[in-house]
TIVO-2410 file (N, C-alpha, C; in nm, 3 decimals):
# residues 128
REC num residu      c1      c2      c3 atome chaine
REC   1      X  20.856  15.343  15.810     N      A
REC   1      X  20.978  15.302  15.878    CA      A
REC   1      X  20.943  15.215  15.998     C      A
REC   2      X  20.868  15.284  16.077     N      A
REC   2      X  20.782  15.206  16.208    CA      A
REC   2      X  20.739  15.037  16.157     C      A
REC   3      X  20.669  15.008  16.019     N      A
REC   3      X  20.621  14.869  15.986    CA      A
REC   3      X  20.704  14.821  15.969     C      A
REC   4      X  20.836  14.872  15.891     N      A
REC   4      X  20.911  14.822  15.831    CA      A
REC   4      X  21.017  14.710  15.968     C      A
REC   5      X  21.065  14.805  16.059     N      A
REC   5      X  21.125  14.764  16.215    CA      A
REC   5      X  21.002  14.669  16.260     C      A
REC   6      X  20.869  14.694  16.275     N      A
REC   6      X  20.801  14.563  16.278    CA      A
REC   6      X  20.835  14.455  16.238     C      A
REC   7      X  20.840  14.462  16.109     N      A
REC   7      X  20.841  14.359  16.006    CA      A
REC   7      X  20.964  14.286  16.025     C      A
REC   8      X  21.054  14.360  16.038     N      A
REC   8      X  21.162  14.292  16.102    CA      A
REC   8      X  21.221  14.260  16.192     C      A
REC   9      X  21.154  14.278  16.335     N      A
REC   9      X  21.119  14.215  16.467    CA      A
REC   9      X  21.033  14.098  16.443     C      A
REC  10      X  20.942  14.084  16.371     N      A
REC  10      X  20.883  13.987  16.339    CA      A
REC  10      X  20.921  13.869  16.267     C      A
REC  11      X  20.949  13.899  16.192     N      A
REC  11      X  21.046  13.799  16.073    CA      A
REC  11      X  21.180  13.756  16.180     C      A
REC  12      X  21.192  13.794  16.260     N      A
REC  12      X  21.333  13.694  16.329    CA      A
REC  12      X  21.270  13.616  16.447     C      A
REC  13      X  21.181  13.659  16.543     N      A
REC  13      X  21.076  13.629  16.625    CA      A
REC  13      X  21.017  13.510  16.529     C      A
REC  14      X  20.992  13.471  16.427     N      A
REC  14      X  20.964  13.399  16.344    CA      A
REC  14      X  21.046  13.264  16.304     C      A
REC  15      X  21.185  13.308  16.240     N      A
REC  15      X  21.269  13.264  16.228    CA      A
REC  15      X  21.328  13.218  16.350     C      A
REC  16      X  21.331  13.266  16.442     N      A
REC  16      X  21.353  13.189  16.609    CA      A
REC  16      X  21.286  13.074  16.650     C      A
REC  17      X  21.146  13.126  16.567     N      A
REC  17      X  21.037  12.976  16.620    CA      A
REC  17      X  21.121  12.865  16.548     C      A
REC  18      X  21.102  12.909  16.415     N      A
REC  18      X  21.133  12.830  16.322    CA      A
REC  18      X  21.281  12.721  16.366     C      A
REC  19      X  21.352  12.782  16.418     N      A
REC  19      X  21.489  12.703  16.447    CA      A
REC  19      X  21.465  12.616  16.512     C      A
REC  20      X  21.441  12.666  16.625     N      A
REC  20      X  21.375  12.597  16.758    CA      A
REC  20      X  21.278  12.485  16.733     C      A
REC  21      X  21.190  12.472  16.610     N      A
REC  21      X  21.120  12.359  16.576    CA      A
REC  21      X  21.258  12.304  16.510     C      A
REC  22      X  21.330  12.318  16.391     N      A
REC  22      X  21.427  12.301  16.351    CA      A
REC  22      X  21.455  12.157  16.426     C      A
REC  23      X  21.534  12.280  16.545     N      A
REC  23      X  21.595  12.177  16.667    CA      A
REC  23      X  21.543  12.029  16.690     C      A
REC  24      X  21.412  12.065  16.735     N      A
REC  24      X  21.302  11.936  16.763    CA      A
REC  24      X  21.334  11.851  16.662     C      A
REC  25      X  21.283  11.878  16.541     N      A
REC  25      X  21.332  11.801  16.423    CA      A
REC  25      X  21.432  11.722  16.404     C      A
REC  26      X  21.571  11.763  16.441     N      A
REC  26      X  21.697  11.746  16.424    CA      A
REC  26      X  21.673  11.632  16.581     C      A
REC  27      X  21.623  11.646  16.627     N      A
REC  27      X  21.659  11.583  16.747    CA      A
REC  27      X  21.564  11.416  16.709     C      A
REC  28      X  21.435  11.455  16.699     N      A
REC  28      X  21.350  11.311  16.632    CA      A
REC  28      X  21.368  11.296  16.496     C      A
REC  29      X  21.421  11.324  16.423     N      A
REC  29      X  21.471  11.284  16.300    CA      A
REC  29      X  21.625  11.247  16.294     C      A
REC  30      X  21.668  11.261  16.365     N      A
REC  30      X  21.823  11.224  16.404    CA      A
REC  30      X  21.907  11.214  16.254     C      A
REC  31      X  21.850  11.354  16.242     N      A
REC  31      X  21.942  11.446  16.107    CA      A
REC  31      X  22.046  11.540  16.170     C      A
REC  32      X  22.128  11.577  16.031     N      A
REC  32      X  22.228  11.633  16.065    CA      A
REC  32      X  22.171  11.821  16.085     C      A
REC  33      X  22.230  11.834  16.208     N      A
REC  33      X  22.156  12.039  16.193    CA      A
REC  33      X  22.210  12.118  16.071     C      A
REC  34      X  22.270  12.048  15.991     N      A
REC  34      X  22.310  12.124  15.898    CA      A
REC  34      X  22.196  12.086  15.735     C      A
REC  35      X  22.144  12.016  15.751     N      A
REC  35      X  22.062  11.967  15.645    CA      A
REC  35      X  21.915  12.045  15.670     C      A
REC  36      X  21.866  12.023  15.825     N      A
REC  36      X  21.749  12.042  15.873    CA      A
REC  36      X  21.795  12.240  15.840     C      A
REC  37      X  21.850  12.269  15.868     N      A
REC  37      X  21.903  12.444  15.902    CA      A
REC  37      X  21.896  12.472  15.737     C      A
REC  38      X  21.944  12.383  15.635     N      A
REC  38      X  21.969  12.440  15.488    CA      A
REC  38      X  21.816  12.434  15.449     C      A
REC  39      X  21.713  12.327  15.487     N      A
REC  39      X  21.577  12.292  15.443    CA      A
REC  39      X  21.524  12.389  15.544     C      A
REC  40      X  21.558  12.445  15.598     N      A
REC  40      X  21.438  12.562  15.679    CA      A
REC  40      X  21.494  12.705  15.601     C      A
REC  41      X  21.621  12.746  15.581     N      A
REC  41      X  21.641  12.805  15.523    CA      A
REC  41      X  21.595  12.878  15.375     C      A
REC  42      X  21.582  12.741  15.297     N      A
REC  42      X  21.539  12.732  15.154    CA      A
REC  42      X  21.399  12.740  15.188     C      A
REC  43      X  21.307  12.705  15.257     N      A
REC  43      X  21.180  12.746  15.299    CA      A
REC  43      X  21.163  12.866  15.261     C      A
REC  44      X  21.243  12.919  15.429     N      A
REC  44      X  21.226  13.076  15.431    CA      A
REC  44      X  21.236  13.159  15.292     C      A
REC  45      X  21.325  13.137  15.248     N      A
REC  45      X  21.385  13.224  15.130    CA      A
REC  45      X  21.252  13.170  15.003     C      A
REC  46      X  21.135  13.070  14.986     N      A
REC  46      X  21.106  13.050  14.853    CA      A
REC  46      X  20.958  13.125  14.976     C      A
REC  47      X  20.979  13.116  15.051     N      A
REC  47      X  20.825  13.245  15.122    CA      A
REC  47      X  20.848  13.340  15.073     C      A
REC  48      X  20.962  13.426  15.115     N      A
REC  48      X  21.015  13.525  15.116    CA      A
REC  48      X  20.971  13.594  14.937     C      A
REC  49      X  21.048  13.471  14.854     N      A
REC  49      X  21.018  13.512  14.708    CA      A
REC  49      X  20.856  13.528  14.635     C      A
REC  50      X  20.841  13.391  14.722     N      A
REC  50      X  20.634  13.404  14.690    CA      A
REC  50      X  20.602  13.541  14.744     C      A
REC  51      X  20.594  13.593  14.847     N      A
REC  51      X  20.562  13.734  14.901    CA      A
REC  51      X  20.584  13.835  14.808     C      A
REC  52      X  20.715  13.819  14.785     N      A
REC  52      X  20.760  13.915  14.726    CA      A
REC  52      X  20.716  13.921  14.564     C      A
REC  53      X  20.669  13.807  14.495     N      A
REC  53      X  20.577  13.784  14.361    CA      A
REC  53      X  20.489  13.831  14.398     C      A
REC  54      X  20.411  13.828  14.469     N      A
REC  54      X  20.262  13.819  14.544    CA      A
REC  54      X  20.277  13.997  14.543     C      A
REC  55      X  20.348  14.077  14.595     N      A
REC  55      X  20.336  14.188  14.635    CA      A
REC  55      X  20.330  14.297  14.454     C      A
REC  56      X  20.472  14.214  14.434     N      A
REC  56      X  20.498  14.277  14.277    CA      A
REC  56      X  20.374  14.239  14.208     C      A
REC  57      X  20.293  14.136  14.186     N      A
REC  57      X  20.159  14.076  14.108    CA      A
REC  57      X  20.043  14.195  14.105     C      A
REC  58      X  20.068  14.261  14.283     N      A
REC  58      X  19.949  14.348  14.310    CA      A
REC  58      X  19.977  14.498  14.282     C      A
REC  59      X  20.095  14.498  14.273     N      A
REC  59      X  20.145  14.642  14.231    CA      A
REC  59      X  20.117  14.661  14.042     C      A
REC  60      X  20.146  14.530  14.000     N      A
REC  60      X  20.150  14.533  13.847    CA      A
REC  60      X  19.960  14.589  13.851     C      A
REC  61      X  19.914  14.483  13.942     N      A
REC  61      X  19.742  14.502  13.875    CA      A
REC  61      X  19.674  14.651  13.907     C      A
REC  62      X  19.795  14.694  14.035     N      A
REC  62      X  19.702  14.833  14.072    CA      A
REC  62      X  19.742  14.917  13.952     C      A
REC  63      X  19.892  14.890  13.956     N      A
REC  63      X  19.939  15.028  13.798    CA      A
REC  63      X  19.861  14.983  13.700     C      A
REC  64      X  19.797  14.841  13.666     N      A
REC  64      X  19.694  14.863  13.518    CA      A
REC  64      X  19.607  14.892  13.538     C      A
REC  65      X  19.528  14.907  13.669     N      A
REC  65      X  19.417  14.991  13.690    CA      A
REC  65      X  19.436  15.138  13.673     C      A
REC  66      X  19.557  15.204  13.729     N      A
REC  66      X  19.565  15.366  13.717    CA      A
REC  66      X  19.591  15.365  13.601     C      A
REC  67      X  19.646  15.266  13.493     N      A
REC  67      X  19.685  15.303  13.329    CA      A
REC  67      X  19.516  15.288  13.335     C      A
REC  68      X  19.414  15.227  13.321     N      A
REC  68      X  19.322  15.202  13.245    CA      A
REC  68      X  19.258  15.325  13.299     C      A
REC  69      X  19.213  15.346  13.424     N      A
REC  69      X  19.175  15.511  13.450    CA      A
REC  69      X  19.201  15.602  13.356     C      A
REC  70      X  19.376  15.663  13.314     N      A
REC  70      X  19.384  15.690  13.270    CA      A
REC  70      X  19.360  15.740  13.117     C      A
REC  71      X  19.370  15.571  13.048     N      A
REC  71      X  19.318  15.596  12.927    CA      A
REC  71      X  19.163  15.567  12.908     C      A
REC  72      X  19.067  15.579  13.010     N      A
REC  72      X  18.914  15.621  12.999    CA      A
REC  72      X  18.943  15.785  13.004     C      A
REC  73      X  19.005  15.868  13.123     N      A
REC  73      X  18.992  15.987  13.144    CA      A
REC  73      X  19.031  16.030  12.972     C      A
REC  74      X  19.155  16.007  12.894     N      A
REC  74      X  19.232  16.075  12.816    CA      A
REC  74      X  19.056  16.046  12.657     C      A
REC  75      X  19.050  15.944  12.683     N      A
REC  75      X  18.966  15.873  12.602    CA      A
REC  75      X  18.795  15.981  12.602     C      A
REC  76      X  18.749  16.006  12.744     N      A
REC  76      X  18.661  16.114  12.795    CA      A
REC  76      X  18.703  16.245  12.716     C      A
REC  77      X  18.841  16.270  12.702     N      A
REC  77      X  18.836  16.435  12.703    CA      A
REC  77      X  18.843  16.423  12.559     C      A
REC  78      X  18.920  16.317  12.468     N      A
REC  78      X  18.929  16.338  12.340    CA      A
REC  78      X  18.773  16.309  12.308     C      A
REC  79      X  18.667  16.268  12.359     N      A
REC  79      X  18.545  16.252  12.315    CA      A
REC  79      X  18.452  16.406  12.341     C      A
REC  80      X  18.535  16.426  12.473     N      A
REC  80      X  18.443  16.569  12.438    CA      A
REC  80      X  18.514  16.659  12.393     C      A
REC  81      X  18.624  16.672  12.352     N      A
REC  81      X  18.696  16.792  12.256    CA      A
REC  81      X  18.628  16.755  12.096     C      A
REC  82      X  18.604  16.635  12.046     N      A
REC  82      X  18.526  16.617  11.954    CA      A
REC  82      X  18.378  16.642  11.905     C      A
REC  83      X  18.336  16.630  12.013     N      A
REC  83      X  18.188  16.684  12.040    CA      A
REC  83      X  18.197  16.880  12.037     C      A
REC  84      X  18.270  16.914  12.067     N      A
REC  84      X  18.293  17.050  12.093    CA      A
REC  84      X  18.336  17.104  11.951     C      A
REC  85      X  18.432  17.041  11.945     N      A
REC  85      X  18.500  17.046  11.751    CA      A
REC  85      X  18.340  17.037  11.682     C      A
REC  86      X  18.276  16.955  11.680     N      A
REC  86      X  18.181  16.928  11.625    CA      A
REC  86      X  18.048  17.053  11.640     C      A
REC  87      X  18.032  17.078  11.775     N      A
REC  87      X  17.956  17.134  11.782    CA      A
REC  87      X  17.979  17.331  11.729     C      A
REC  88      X  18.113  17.382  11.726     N      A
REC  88      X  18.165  17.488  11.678    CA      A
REC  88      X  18.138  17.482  11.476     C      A
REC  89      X  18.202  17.377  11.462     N      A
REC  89      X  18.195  17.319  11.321    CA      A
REC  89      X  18.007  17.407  11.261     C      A
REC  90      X  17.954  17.334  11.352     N      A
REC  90      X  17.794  17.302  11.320    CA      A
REC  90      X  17.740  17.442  11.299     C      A
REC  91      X  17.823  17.535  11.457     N      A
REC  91      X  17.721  17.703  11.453    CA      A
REC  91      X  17.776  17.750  11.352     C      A
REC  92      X  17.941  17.748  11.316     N      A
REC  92      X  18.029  17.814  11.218    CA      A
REC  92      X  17.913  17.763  11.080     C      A
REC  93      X  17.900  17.661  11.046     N      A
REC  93      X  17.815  17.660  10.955    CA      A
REC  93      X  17.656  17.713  10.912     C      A
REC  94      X  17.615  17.740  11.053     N      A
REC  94      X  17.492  17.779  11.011    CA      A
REC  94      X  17.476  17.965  11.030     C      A
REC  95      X  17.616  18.029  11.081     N      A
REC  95      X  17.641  18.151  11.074    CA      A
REC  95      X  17.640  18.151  10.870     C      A
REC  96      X  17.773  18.072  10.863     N      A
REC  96      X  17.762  18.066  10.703    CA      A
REC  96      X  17.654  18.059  10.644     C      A
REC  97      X  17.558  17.981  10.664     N      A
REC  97      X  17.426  17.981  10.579    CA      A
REC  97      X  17.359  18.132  10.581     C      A
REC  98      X  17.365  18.159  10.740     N      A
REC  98      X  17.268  18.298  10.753    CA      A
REC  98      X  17.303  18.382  10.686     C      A
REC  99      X  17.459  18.388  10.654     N      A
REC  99      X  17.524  18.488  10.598    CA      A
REC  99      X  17.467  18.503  10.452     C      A
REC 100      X  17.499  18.374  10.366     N      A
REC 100      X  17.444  18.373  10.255    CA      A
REC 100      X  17.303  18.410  10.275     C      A
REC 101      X  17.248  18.321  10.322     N      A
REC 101      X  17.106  18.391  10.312    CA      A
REC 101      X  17.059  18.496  10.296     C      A
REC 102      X  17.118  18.592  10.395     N      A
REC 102      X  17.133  18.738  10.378    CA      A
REC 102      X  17.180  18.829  10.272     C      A
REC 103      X  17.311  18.762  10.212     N      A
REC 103      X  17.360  18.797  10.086    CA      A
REC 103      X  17.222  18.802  10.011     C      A
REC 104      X  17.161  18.689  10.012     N      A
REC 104      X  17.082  18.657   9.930    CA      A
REC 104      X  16.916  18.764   9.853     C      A
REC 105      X  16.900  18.763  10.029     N      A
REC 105      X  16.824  18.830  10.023    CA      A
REC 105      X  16.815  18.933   9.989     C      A
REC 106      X  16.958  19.053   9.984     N      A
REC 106      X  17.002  19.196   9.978    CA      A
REC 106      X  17.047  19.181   9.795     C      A
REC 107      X  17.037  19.081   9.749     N      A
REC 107      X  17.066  19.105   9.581    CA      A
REC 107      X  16.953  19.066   9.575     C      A
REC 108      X  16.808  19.028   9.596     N      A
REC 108      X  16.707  19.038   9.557    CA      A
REC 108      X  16.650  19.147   9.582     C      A
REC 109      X  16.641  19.216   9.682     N      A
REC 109      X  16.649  19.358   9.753    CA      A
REC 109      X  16.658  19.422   9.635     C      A
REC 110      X  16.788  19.417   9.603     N      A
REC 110      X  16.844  19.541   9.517    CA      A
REC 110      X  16.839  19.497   9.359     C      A
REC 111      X  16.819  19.404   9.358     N      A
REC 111      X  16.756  19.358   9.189    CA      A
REC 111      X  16.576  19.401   9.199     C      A
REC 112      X  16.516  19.359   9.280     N      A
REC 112      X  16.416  19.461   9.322    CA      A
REC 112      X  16.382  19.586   9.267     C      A
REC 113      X  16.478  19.648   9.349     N      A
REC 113      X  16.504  19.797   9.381    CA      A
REC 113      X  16.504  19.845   9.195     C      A
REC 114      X  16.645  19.778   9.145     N      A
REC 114      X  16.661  19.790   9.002    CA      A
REC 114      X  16.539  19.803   8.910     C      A
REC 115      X  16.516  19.671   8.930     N      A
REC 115      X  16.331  19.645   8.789    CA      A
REC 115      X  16.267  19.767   8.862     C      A
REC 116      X  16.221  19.822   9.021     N      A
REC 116      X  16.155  19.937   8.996    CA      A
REC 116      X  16.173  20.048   8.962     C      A
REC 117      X  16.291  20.067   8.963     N      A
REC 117      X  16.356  20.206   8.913    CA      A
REC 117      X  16.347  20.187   8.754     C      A
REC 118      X  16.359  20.078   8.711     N      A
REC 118      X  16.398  20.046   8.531    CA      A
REC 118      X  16.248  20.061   8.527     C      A
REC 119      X  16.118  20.025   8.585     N      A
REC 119      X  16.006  20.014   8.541    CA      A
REC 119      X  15.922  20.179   8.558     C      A
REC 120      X  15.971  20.273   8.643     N      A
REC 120      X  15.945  20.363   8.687    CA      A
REC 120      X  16.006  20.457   8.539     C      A
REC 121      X  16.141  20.395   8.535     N      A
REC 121      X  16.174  20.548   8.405    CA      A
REC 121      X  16.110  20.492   8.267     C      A
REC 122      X  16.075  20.357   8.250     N      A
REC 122      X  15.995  20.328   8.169    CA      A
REC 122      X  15.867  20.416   8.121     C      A
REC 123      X  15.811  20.386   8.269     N      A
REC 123      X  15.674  20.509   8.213    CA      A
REC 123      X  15.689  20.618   8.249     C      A
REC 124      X  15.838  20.698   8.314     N      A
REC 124      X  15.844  20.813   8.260    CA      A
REC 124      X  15.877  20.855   8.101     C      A
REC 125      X  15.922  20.791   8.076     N      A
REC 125      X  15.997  20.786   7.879    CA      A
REC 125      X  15.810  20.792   7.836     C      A
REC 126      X  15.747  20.698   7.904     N      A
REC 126      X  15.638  20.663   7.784    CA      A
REC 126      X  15.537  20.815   7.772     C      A
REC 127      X  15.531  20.857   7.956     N      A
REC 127      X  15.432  20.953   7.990    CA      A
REC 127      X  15.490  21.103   7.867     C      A
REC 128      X  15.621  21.071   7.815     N      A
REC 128      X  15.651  21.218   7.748    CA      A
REC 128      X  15.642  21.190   7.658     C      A
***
């Protein structure tokens, strides 16, 4: 609020100079104050609009900087939620292997187990 009341103490403090050269003008140019007053006017007002492009130009470039932040951060997390996906994927699979493996091993175990028991009553049958 404080810059703003600056800004506009200033800008008439400005516009005061401005007349006042105006004046001079109007006086060695021995124009009408109404021509010299419309051409200081139209000045002011195509500053006024440049500024005001100028201001909007820098606001556009800062918001595509916080968009582009943005879509690195969003871009970051979907890369490491993928990596994570990936890396769950990977143990889940090698739990699966162990698992089988284990299966594996426990029907050889017990096919094992079988042929010695089948080989054991074998030569009990034979020993009688």
């Amino acid at each position: 609020m404080g810059q703003e009341l600056e800004g506009q103490r200033l800008e008439r403090y400005l516009l005061g100079t401005v007349l006042v050269a105006a004046l001079l003008v109007v006086e060695i140019q021995q124009q009408p104050p109404s021509t010299v007053f419309a051409e200081i006017l139209a000045d002011h007002r195509r500053q006024l609009e440049q500024e005001r492009q100028k201001q909007q130009r820098q606001e556009d470039e800062e918001c595509q900087k916080v968009l582009a932040l943005e879509r690195q951060s969003q871009e970051r997390r979907d890369r490491q939620k993928r990596q994570l996906l990936k890396r769950q994927e990977q143990e889940r699979e090698k739990v699966e292997r162990q698992q089988q493996e284990e299966e594996v091993e426990q029907e050889e175990m017990e096919l094992q187990r079988q042929e010695s028991m089948e080989w054991q009553q074998q030569k009990r049958q034979q020993l009688q």
